[in-house]
PDB file of N, CA, C and O in Angstrom:
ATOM      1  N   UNK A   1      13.548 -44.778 -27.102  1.00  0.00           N
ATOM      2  CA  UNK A   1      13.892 -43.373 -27.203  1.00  0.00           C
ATOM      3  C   UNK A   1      13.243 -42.601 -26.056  1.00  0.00           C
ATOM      4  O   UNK A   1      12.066 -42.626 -25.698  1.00  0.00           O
ATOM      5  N   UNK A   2      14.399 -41.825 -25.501  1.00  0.00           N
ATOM      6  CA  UNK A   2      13.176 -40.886 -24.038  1.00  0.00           C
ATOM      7  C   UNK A   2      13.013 -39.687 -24.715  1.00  0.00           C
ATOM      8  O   UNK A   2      13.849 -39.053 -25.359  1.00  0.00           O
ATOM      9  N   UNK A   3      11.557 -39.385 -24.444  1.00  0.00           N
ATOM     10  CA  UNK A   3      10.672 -38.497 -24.619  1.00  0.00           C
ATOM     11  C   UNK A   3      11.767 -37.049 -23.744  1.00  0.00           C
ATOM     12  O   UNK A   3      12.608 -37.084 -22.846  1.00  0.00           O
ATOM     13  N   UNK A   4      11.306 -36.165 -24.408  1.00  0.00           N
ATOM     14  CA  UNK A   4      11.423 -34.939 -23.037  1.00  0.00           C
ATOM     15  C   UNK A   4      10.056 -34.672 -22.411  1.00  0.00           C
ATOM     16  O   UNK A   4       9.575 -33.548 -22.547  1.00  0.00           O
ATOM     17  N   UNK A   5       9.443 -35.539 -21.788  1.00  0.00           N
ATOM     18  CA  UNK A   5       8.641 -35.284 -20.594  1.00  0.00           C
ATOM     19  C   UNK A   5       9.411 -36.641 -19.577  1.00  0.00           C
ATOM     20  O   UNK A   5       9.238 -36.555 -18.362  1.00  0.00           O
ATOM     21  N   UNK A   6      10.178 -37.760 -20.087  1.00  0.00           N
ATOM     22  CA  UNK A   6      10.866 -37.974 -19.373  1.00  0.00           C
ATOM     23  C   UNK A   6      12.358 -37.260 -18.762  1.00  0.00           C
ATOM     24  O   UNK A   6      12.808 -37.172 -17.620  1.00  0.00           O
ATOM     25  N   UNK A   7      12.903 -36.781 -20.181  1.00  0.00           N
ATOM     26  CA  UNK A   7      13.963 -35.909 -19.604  1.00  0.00           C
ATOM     27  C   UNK A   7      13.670 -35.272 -18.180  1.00  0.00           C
ATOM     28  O   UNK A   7      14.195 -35.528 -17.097  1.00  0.00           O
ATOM     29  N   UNK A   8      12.754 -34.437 -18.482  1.00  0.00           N
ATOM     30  CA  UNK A   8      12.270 -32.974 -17.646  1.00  0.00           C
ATOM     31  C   UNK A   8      11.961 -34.177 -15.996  1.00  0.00           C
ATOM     32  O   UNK A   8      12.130 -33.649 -14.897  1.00  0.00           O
ATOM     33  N   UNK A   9      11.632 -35.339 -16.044  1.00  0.00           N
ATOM     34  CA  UNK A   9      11.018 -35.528 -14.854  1.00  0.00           C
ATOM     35  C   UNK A   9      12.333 -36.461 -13.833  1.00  0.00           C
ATOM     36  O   UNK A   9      12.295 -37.133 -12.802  1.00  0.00           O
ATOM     37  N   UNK A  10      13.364 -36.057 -14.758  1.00  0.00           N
ATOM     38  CA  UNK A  10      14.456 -36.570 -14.281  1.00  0.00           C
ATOM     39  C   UNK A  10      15.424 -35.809 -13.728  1.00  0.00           C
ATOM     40  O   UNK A  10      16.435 -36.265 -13.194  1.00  0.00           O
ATOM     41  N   UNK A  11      15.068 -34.311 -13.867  1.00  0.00           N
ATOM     42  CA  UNK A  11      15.888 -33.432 -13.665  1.00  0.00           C
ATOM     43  C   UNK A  11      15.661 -33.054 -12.344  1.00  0.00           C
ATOM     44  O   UNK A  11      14.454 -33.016 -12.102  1.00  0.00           O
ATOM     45  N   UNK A  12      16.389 -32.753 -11.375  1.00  0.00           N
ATOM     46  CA  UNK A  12      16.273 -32.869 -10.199  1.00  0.00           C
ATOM     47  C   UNK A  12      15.763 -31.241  -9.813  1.00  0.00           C
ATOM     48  O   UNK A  12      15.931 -30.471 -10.758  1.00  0.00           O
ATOM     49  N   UNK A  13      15.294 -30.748  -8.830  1.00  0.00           N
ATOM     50  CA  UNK A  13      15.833 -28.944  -8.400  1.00  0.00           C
ATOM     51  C   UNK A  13      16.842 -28.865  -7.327  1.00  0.00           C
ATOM     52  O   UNK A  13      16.905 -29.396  -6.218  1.00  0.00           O
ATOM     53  N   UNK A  14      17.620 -28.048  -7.970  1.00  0.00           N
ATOM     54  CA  UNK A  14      18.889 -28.074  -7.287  1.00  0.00           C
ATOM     55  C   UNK A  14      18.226 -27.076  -5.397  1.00  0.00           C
ATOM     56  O   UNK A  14      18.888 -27.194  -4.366  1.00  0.00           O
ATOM     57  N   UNK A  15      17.313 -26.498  -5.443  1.00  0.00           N
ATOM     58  CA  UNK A  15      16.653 -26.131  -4.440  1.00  0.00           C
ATOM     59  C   UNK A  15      16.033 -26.773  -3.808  1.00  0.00           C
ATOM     60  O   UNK A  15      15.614 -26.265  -2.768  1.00  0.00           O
ATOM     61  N   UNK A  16      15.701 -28.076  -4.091  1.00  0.00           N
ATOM     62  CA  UNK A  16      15.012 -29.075  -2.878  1.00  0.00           C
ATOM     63  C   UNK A  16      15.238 -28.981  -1.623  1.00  0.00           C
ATOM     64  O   UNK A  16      14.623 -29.641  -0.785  1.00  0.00           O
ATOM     65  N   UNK A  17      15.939 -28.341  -1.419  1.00  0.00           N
ATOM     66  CA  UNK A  17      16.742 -28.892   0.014  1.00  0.00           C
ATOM     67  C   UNK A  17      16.563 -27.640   0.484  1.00  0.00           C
ATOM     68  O   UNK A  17      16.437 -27.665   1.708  1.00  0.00           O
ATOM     69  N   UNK A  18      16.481 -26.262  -0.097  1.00  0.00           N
ATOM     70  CA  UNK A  18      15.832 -25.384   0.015  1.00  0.00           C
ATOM     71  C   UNK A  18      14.599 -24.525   0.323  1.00  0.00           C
ATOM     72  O   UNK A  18      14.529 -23.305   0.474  1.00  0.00           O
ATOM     73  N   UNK A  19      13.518 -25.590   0.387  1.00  0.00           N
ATOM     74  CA  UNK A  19      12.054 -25.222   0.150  1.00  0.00           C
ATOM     75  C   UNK A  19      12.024 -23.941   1.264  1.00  0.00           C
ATOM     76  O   UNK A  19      12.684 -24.006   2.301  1.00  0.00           O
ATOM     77  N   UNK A  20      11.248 -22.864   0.955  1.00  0.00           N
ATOM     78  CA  UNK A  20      10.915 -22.148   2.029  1.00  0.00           C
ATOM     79  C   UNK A  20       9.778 -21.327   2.307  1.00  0.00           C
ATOM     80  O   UNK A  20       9.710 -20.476   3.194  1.00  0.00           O
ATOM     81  N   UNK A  21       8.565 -21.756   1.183  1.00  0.00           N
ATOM     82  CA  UNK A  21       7.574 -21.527   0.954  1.00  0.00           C
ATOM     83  C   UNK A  21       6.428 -22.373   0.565  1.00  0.00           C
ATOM     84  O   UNK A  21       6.549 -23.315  -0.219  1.00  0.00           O
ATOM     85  N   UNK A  22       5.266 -22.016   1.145  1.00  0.00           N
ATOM     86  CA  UNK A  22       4.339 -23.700   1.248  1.00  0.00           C
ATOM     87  C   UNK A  22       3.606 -23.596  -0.443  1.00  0.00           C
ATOM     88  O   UNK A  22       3.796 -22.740  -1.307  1.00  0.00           O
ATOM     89  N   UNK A  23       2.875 -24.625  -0.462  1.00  0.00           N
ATOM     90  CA  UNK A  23       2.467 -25.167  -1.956  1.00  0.00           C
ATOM     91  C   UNK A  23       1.415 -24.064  -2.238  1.00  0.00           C
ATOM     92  O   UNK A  23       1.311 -23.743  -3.422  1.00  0.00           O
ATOM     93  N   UNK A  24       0.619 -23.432  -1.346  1.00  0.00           N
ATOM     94  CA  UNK A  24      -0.244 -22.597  -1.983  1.00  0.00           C
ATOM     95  C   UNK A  24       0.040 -21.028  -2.766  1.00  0.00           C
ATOM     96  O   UNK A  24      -0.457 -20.303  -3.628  1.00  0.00           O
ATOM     97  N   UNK A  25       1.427 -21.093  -1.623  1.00  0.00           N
ATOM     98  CA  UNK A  25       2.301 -19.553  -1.686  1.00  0.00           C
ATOM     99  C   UNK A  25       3.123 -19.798  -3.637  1.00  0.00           C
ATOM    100  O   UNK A  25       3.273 -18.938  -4.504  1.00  0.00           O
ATOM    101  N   UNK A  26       3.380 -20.911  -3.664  1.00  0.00           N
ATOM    102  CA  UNK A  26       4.077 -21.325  -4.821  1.00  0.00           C
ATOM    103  C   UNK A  26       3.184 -21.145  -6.328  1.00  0.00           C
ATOM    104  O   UNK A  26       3.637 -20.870  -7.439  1.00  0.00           O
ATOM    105  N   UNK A  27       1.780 -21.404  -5.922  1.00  0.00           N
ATOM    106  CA  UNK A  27       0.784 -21.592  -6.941  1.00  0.00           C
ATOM    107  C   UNK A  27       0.742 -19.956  -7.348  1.00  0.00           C
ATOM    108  O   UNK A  27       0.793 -19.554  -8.511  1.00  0.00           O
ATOM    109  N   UNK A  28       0.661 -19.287  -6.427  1.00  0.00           N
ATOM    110  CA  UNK A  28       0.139 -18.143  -6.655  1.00  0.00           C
ATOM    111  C   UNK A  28       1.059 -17.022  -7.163  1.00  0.00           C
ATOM    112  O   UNK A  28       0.731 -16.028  -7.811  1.00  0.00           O
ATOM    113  N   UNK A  29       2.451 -17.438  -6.674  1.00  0.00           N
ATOM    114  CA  UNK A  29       3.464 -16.834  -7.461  1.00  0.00           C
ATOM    115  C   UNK A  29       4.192 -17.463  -9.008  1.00  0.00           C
ATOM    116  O   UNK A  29       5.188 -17.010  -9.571  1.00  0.00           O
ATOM    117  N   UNK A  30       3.442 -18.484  -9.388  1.00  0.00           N
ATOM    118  CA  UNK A  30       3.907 -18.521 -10.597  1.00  0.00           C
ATOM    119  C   UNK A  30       2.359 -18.113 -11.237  1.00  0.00           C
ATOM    120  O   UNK A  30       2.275 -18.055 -12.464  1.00  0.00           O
ATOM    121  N   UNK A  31       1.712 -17.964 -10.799  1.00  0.00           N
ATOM    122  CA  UNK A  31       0.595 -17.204 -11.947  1.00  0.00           C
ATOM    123  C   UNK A  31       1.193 -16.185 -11.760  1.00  0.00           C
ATOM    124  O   UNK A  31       2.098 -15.892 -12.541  1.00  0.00           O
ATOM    125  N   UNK A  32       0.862 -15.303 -10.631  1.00  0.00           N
ATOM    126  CA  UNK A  32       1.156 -14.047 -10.770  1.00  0.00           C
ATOM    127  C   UNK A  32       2.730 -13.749 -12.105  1.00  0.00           C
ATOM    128  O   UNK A  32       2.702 -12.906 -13.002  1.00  0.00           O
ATOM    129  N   UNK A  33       3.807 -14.627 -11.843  1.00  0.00           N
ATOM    130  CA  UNK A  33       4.697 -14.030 -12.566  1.00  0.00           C
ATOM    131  C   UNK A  33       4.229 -14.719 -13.986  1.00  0.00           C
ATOM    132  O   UNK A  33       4.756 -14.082 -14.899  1.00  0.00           O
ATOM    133  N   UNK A  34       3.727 -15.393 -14.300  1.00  0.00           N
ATOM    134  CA  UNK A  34       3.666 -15.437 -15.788  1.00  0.00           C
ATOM    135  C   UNK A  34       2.193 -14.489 -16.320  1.00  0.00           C
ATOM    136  O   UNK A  34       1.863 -14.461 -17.506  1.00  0.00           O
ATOM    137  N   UNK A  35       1.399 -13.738 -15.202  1.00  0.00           N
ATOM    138  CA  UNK A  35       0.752 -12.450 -15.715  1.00  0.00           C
ATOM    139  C   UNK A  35       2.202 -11.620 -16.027  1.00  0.00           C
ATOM    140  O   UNK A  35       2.700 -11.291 -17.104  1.00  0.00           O
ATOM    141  N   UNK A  36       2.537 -11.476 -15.030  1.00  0.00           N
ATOM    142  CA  UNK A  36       3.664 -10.492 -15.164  1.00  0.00           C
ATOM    143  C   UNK A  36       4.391 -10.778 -16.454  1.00  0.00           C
ATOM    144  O   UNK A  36       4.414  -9.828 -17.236  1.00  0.00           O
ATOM    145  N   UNK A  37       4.899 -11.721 -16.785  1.00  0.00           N
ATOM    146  CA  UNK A  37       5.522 -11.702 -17.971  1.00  0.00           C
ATOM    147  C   UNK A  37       5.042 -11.769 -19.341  1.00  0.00           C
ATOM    148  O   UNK A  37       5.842 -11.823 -20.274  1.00  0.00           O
ATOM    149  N   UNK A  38       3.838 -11.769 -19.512  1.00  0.00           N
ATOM    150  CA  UNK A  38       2.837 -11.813 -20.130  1.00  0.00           C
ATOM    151  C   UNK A  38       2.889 -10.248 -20.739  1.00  0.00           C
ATOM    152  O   UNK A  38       3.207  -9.867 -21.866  1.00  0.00           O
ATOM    153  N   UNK A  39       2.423  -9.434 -19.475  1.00  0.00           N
ATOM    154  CA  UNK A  39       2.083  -7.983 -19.829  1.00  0.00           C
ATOM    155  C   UNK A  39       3.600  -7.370 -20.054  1.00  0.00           C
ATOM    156  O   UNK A  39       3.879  -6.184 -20.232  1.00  0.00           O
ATOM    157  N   UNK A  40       4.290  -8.225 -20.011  1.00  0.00           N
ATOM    158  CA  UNK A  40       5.810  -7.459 -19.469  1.00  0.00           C
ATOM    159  C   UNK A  40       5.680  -7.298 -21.521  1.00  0.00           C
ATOM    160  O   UNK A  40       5.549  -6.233 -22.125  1.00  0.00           O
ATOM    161  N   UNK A  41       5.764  -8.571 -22.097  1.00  0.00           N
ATOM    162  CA  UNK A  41       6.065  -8.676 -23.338  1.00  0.00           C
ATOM    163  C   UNK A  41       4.936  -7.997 -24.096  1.00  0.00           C
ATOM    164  O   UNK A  41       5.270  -7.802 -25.265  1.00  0.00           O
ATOM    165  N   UNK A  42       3.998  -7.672 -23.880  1.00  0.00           N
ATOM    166  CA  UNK A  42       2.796  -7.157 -24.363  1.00  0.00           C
ATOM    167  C   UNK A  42       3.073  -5.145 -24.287  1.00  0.00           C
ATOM    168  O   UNK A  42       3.009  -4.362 -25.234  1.00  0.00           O
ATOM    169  N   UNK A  43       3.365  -4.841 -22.839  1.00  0.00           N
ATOM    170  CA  UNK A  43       3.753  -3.578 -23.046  1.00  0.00           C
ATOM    171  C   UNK A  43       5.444  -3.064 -23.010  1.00  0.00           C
ATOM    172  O   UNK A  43       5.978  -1.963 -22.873  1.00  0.00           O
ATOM    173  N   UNK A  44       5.848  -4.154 -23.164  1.00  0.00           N
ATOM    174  CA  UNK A  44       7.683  -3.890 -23.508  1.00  0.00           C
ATOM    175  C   UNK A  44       8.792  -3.253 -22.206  1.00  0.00           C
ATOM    176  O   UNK A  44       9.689  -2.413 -22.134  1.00  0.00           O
ATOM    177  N   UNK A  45       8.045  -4.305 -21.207  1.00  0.00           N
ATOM    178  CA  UNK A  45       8.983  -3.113 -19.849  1.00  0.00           C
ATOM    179  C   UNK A  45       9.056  -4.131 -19.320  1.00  0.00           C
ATOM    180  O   UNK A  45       8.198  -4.963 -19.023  1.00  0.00           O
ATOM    181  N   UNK A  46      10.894  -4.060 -19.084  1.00  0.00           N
ATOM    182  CA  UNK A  46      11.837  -4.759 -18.938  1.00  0.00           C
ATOM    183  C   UNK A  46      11.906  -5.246 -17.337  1.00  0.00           C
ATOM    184  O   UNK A  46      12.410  -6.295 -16.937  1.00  0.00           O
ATOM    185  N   UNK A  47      11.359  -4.357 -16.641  1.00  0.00           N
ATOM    186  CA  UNK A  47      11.276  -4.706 -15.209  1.00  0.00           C
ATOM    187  C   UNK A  47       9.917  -5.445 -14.411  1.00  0.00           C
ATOM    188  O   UNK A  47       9.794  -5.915 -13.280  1.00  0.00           O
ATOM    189  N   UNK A  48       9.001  -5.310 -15.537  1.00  0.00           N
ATOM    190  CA  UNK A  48       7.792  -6.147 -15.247  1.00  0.00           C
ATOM    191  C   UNK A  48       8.251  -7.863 -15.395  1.00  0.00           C
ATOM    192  O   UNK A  48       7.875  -8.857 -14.773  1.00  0.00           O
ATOM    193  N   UNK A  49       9.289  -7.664 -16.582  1.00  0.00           N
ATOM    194  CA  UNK A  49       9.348  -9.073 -16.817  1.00  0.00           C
ATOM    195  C   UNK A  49      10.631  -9.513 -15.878  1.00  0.00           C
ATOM    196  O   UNK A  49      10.510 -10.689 -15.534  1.00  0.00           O
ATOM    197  N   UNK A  50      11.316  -9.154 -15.588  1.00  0.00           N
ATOM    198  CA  UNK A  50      12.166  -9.195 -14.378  1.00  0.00           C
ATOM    199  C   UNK A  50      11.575  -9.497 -13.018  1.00  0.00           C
ATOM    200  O   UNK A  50      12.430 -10.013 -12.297  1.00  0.00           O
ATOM    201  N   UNK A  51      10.605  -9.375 -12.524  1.00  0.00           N
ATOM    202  CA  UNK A  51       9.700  -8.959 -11.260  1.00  0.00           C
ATOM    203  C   UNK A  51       9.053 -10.437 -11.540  1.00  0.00           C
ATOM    204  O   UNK A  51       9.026 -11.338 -10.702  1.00  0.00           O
ATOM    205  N   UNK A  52       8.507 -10.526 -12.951  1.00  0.00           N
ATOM    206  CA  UNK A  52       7.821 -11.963 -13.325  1.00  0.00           C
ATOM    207  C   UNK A  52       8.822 -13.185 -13.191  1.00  0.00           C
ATOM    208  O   UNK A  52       8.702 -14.119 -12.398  1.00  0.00           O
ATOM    209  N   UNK A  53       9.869 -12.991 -14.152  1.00  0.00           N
ATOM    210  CA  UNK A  53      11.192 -13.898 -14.076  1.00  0.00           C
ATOM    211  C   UNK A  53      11.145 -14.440 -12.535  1.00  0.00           C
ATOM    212  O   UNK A  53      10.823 -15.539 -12.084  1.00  0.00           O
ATOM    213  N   UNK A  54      11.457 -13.601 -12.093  1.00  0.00           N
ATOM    214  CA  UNK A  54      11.813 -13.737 -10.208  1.00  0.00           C
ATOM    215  C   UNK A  54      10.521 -14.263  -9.456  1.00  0.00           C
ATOM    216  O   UNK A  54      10.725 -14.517  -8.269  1.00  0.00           O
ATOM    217  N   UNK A  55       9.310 -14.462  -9.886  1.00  0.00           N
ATOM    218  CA  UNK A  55       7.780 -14.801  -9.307  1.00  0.00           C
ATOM    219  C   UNK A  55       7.808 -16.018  -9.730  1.00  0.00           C
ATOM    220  O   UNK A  55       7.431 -16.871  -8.927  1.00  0.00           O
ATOM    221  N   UNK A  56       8.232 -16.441 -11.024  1.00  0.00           N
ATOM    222  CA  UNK A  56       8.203 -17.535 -11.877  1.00  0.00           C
ATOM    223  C   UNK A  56       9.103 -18.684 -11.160  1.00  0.00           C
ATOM    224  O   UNK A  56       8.866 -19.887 -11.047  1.00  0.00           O
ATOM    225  N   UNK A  57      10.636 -17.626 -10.544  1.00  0.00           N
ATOM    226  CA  UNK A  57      11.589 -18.688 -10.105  1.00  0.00           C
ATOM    227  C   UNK A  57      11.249 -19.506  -9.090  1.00  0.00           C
ATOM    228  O   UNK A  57      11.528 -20.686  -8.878  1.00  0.00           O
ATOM    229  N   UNK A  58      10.251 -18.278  -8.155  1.00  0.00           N
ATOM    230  CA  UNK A  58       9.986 -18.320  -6.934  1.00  0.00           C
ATOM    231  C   UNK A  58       8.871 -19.667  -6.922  1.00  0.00           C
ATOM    232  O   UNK A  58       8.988 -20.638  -6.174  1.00  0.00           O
ATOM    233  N   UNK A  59       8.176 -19.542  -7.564  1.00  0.00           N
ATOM    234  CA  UNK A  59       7.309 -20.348  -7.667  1.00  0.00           C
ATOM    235  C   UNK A  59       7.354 -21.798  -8.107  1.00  0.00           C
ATOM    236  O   UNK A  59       6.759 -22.763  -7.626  1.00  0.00           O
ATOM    237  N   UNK A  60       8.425 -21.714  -9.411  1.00  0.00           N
ATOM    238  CA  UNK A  60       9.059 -23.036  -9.699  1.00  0.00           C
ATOM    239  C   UNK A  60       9.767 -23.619  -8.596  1.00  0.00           C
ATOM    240  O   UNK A  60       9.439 -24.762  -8.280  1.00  0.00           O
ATOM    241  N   UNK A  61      10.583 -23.104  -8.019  1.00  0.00           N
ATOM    242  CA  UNK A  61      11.481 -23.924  -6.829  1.00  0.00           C
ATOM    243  C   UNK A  61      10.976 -23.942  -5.755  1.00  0.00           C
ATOM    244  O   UNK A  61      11.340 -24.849  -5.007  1.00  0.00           O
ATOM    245  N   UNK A  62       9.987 -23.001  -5.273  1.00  0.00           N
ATOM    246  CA  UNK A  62       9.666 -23.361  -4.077  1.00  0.00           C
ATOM    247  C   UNK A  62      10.266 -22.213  -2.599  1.00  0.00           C
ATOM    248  O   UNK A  62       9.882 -21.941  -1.462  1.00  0.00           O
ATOM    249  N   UNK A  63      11.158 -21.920  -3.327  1.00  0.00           N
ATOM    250  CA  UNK A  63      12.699 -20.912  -2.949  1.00  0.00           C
ATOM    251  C   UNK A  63      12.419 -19.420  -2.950  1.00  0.00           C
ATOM    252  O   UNK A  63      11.632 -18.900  -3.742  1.00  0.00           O
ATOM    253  N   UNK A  64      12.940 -18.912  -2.243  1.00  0.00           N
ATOM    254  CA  UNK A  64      12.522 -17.447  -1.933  1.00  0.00           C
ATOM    255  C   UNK A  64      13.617 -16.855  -1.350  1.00  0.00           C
ATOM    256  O   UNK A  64      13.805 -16.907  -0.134  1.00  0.00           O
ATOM    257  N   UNK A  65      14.577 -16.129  -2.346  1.00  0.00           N
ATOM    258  CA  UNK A  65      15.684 -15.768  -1.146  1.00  0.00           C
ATOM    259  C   UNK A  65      15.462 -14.515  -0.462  1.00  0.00           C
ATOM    260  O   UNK A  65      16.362 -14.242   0.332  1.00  0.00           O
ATOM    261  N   UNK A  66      14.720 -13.852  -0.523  1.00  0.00           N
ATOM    262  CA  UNK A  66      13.813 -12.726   0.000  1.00  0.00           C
ATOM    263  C   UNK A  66      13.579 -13.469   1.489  1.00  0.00           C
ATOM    264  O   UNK A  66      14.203 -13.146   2.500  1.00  0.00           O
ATOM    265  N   UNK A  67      13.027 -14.042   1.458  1.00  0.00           N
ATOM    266  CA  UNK A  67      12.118 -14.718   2.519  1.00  0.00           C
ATOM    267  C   UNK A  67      13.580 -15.669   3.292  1.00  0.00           C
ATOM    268  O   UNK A  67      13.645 -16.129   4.432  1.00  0.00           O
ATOM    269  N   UNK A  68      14.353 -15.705   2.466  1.00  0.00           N
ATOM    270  CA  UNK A  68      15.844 -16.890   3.526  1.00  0.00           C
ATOM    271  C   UNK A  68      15.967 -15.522   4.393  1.00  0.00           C
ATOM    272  O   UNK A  68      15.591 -15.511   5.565  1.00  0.00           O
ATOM    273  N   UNK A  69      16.531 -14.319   3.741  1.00  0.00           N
ATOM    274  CA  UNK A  69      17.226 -13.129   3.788  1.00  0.00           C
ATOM    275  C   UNK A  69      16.487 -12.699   5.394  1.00  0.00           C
ATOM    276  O   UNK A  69      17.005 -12.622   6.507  1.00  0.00           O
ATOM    277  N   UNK A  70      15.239 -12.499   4.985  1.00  0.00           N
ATOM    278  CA  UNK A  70      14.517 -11.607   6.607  1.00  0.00           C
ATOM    279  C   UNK A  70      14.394 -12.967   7.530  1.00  0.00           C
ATOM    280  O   UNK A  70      14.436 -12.710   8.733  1.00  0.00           O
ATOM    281  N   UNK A  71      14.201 -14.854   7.090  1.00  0.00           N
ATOM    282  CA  UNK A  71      14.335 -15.670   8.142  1.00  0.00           C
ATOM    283  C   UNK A  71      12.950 -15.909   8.458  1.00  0.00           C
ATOM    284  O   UNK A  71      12.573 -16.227   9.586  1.00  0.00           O
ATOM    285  N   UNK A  72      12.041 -15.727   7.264  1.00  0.00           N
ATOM    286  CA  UNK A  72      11.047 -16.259   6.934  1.00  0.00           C
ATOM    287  C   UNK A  72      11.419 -17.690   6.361  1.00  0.00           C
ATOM    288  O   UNK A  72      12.213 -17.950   5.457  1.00  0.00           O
ATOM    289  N   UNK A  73      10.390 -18.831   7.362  1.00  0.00           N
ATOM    290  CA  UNK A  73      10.263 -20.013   7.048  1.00  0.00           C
ATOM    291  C   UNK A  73       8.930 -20.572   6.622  1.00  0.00           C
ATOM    292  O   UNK A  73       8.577 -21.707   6.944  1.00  0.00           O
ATOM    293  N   UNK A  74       8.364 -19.944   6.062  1.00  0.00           N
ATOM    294  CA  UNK A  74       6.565 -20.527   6.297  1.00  0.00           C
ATOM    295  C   UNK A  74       6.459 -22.112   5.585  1.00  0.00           C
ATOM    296  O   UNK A  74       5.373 -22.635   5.836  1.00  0.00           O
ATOM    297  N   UNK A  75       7.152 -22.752   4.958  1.00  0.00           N
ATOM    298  CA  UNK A  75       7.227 -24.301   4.873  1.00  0.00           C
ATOM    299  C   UNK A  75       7.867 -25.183   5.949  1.00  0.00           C
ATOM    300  O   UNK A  75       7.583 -26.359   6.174  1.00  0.00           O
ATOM    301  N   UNK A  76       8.372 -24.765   6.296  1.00  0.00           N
ATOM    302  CA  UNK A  76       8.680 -25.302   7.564  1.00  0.00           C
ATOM    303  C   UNK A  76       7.569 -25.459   8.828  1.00  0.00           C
ATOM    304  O   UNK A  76       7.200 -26.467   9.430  1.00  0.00           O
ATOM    305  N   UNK A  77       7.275 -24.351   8.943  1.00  0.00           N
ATOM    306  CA  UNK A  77       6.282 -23.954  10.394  1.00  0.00           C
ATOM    307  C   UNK A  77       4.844 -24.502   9.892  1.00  0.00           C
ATOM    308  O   UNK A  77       4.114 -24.543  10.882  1.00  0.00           O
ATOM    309  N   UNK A  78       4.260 -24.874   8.908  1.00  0.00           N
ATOM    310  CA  UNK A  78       3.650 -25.302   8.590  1.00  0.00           C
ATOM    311  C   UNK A  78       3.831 -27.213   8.377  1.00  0.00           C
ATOM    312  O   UNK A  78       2.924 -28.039   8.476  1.00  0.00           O
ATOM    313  N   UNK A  79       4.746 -27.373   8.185  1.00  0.00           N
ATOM    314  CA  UNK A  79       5.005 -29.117   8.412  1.00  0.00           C
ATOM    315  C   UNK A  79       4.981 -29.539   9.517  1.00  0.00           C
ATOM    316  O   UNK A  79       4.282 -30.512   9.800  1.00  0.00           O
ATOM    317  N   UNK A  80       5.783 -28.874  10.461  1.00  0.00           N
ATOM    318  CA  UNK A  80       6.352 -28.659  11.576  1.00  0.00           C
ATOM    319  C   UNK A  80       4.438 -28.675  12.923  1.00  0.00           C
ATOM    320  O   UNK A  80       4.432 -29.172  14.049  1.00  0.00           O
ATOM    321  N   UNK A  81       3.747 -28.299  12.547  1.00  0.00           N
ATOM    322  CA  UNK A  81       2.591 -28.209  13.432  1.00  0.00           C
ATOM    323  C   UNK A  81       1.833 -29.694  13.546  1.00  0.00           C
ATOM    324  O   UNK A  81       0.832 -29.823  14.250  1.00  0.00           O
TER     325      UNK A  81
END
């Protein structure tokens, strides 16, 4: 029988191929968004947890379309040296 911690480690990110932010930038935006979503649900405002959602994504994938958008690469330029 597979576990779901095998499920989950089978599931691919459809953003791999995407990366555009380095591992430390990633750490720090999924804390930050799960503070954010934290306080979002604690004081009931819908755009904190939105702001978190989007820190959370950012951080899970690696992906930043903010950062595609202005042509910010900082995972790259950092492998790349």
């Amino acid at each position: 029988m597979e576990t779901l911690t095998h499920k989950l480690a089978n599931v691919s990110n459809p953003f791999a191929d995407k990366v555009n932010i380095e591992k430390n930038e990633r750490i720090a935006s999924a804390v930050t968004g799960s503070l954010l979503i934290y306080r979002a649900f604690k004081k009931k405002s819908f755009l904190r947890g939105l702001a978190g959602g989007y820190m959370l994504f950012r951080g899970a994938t690696g992906y930043c379309p903010v950062s595609q958008l202005v042509g910010k690469d900082l995972a790259s330029a950092v492998m790349n040296r």
